[in-house]
C-alpha positions as CSV (number, residue, x, y, z in Angstrom):
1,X,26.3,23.5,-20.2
2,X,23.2,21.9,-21.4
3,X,20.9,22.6,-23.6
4,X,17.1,21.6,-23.9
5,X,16.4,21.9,-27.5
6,X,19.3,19.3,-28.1
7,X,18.0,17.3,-25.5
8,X,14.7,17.2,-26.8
9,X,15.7,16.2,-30.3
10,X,18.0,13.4,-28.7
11,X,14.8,12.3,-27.0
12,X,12.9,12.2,-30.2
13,X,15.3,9.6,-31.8
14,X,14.9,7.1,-28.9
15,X,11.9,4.4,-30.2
16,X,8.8,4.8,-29.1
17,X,8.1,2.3,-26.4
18,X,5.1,-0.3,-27.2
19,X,2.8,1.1,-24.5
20,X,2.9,4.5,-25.6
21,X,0.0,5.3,-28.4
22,X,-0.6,8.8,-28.5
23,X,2.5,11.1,-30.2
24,X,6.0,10.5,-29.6
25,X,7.3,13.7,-27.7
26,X,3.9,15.2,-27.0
27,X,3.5,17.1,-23.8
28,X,1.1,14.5,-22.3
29,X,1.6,10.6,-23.1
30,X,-1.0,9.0,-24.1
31,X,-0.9,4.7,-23.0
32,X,-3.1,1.8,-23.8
33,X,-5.3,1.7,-21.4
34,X,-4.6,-2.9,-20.0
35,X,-6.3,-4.5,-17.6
36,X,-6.6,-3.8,-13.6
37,X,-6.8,-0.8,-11.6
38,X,-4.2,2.3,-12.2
39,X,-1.7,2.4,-9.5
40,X,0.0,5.8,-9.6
41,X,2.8,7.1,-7.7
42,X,5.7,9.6,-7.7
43,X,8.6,10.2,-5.9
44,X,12.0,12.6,-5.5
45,X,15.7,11.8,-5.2
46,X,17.8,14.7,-4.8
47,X,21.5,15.5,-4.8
48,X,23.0,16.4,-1.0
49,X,19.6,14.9,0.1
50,X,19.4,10.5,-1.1
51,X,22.6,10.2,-2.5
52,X,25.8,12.3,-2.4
53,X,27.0,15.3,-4.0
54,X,28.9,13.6,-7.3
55,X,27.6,10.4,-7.5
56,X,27.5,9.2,-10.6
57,X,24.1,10.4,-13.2
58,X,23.5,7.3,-14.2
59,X,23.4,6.2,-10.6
60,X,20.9,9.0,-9.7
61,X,18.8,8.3,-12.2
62,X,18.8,4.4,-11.4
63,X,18.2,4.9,-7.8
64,X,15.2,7.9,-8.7
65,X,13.7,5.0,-10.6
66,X,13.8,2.4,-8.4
67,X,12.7,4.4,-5.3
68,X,9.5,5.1,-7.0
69,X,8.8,1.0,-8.3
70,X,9.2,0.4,-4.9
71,X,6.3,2.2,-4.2
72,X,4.4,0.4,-6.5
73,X,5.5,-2.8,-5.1
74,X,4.0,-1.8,-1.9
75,X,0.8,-2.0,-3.3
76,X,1.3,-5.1,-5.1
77,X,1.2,-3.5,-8.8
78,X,2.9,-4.4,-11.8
79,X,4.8,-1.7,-13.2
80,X,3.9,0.0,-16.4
81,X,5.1,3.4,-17.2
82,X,6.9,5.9,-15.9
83,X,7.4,9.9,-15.9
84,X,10.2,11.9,-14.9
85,X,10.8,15.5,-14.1
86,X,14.1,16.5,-14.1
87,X,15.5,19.7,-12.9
88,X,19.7,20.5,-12.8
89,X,21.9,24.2,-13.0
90,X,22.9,25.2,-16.4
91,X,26.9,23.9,-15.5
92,X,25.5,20.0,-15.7
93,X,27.0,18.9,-19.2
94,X,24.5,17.8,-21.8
95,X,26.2,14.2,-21.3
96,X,25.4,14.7,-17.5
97,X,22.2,14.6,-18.6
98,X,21.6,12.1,-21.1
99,X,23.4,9.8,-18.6
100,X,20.8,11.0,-15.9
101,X,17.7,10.7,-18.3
102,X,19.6,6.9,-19.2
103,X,19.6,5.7,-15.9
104,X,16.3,6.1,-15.4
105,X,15.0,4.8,-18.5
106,X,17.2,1.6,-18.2
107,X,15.8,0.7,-14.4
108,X,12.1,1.5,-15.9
109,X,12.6,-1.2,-19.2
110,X,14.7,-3.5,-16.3
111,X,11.5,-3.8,-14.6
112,X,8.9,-3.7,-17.4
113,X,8.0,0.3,-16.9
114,X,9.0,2.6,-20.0
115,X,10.0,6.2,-19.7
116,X,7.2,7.6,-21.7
117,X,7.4,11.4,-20.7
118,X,8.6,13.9,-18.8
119,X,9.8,17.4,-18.1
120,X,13.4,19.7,-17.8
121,X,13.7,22.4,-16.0
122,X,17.2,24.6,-15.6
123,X,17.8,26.1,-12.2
124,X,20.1,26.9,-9.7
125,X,20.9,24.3,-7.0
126,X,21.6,20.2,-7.3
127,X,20.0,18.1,-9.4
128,X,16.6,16.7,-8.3
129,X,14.6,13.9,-10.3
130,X,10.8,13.3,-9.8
131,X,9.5,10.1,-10.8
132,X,6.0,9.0,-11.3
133,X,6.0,5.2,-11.9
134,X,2.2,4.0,-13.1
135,X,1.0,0.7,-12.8
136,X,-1.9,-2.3,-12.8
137,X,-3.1,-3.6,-9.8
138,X,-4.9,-7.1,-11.1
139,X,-7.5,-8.8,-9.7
140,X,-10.3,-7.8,-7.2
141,X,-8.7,-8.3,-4.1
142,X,-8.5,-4.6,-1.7
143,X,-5.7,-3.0,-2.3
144,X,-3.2,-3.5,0.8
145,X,-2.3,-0.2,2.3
146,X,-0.8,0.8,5.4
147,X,-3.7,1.7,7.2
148,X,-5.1,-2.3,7.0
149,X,-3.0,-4.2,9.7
150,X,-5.5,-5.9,11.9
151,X,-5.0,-7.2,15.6
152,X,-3.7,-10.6,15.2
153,X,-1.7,-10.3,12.3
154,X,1.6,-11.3,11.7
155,X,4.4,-8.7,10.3
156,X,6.8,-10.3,8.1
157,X,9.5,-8.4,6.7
158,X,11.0,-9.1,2.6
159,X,15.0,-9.7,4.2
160,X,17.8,-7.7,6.4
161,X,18.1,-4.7,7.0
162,X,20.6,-1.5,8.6
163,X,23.7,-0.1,6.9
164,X,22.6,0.4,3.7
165,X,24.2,4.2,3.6
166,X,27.6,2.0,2.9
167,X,26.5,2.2,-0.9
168,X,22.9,-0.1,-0.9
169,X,20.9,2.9,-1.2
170,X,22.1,3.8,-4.6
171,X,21.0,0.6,-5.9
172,X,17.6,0.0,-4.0
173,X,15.4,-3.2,-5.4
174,X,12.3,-3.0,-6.1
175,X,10.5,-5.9,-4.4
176,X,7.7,-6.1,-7.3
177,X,7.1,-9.9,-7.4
178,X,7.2,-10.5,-3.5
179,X,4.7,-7.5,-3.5
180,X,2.2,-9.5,-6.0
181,X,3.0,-12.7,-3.9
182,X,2.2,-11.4,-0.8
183,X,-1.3,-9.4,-1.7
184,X,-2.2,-12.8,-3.3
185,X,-1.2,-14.7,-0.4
186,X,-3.2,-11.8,1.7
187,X,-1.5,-9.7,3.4
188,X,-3.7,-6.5,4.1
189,X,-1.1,-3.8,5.0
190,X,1.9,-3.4,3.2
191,X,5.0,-0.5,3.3
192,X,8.2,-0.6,2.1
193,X,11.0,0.5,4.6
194,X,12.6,4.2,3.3
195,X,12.4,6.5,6.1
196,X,13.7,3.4,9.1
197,X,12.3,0.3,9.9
198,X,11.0,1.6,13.2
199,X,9.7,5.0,11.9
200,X,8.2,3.2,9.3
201,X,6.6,0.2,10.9
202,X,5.4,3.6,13.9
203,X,3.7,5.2,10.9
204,X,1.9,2.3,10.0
205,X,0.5,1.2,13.6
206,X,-0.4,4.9,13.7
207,X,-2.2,4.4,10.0
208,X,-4.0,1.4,11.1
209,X,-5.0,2.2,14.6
210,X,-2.9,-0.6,15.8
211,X,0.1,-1.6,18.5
212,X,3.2,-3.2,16.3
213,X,5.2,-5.4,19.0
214,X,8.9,-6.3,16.9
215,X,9.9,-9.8,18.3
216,X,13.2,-9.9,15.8
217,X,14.7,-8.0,12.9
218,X,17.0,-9.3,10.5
219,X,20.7,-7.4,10.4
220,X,22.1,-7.1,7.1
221,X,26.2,-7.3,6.9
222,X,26.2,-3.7,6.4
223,X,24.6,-3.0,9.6
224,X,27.4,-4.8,11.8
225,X,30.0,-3.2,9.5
226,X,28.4,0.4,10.2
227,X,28.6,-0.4,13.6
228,X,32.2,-1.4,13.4
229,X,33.2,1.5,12.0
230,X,30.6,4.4,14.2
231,X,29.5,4.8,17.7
232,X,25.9,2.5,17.3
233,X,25.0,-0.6,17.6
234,X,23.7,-2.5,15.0
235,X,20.6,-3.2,15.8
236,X,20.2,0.4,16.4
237,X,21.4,0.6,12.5
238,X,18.5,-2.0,11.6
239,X,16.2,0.5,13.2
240,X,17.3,3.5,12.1
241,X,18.7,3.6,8.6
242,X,16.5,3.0,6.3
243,X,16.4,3.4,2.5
244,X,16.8,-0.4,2.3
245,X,13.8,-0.7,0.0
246,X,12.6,-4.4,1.8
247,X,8.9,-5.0,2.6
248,X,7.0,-4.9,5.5
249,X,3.5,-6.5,5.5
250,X,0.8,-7.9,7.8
251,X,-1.3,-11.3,7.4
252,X,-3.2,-13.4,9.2
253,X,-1.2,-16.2,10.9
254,X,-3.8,-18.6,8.8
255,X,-2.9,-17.1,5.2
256,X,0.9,-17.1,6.5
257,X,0.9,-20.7,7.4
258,X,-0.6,-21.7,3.4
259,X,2.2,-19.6,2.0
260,X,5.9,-21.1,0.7
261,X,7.3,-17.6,0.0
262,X,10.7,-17.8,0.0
263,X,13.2,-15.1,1.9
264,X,10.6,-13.3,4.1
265,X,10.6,-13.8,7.8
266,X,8.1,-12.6,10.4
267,X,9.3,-10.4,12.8
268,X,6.3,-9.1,14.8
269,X,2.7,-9.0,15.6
270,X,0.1,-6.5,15.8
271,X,-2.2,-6.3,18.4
272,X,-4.6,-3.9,20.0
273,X,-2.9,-0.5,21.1
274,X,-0.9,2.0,19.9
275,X,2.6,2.8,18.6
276,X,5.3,0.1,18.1
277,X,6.4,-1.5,20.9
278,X,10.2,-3.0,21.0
279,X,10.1,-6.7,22.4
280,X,12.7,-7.9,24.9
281,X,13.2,-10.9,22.8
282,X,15.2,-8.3,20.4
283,X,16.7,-6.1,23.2
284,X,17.9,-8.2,25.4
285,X,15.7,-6.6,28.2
286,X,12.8,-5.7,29.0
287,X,10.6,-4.1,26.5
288,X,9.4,-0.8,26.2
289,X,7.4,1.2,23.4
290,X,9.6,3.4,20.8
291,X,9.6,7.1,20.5
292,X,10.0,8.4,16.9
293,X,12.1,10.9,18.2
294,X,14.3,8.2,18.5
295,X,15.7,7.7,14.6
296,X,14.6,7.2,11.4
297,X,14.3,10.1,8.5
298,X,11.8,12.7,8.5
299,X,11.9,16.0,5.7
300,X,12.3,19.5,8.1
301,X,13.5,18.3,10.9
């Protein structure tokens, strides 16, 4: 069983990290304010629901971490802070939950972004973390969002994807550098792939307005192994899985032919229209536009 008041004495022996410059173990952190416009974010990773019942704390707490960096790499910020509000039944040890409150705080220093604050709460059910992940978005350049894909861009796409429920999506990687490289190089819409590559790239023609037609998609290992082992193909695991935590993004085919950015292919282009439309280049048929009632991840349904 654990216990808050030890927990929060535990908490107030950890040092102080650098960015932090209001009290130690106040209610509210107070940073230094740095350069750049605040980038803020949060996001959930719940037991039964992103991972597993039993997986590991640690692991939970890595992967609530990293889910919400990603975020931030999406809109080409550099990570400085996070928060995290963690709520778990009364059984969860006290070691269960240093280990949880651990494995967040390492991926946070991994990537530059200390855990400054947070909250507990006790309560019936599994474990659920929410982490806010802060950060600086340098320069003056427009943020890229999903709602800026233009007719005529390009969509390139940060490496393979499909399978990654085979163990990847405990240990998603948060794409910050390629996120800063690509806004600098100028890509204007910009998503990373949770929910399904083809639900997600859907929501962001929807966002912008726009018709997404996918020409290729890269297959990681793991989506020709979940194939092997179920009943669909995998391309249709490419589509569909998601959580694999790449980057999608949209440039012009001008500010894509001055960049050298290793590891990211294009796969598409946007054009006027609506929805996403599946090439027959990648089906091996004729093409036809994609219903997102076909696959992909969606809360309440």
């Amino acid at each position: 069983m654990w216990d808050e008041d030890r927990l929060h004495r535990w908490l107030a022996r950890q040092s102080a990290p650098e960015v932090l410059v209001g009290s130690h173990g106040h209610d509210a952190a107070v940073l230094s304010a740095g350069g750049g416009r605040r980038v803020l974010c949060v996001d959930a990773t719940v037991e039964g629901v992103h991972a597993a019942l039993g997986v590991a704390p640690s692991r939970l707490g890595r992967k609530a971490a990293a889910r919400a960096l990603s975020d931030l790499a999406a809109t080409a910020a550099e990570p400085s802070a996070l928060l995290l509000a963690l709520r778990a039944p009364r059984e969860r040890s006290t070691a269960w939950m240093r280990a949880a409150i651990e494995g967040v705080r390492r991926e946070g220093a991994r990537h530059g972004a200390p855990l400054v604050g947070g909250d507990l709460t006790c309560a019936r059910g599994p474990a659920s973390f929410s982490v806010s992940a802060i950060g600086v978005l340098a320069g003056r350049r427009p943020a890229p969002g999903r709602d800026r894909a233009r007719a005529g861009d390009l969509v390139v796409l940060s490496g393979a994807v499909g399978g990654s429920g085979l163990g990847r999506h405990l240990r998603p990687r948060p794409r910050l550098a390629l996120g800063v490289a690509l806004h600098w190089a100028g890509a204007r819409a910009m998503m990373d792939i949770s929910d399904g590559l083809a639900l997600d790239l859907w929501r962001l023609a929807r966002a912008s307005n726009v018709r997404v037609e996918l020409q290729s998609l890269p297959l990681h290992a793991d989506a020709r192994r979940a194939a092997r082992a179920g009943g669909h193909s995998a391309l249709w695991h490419g589509l569909h899985d998601g959580e694999d935590h790449e980057l999608l993004a949209t440039l012009a085919p001008a500010a894509w032919a001055r960049t050298d950015i290793s590891g990211v292919s294009v796969i598409g282009r946007v054009s006027r229209g609506t929805g996403l439309f599946l090439s027959g280049s990648l089906l091996g048929a004729g093409g036809r536009l994609w219903d997102p009632s076909e696959g992909g991840y969606r809360h309440g349904r």
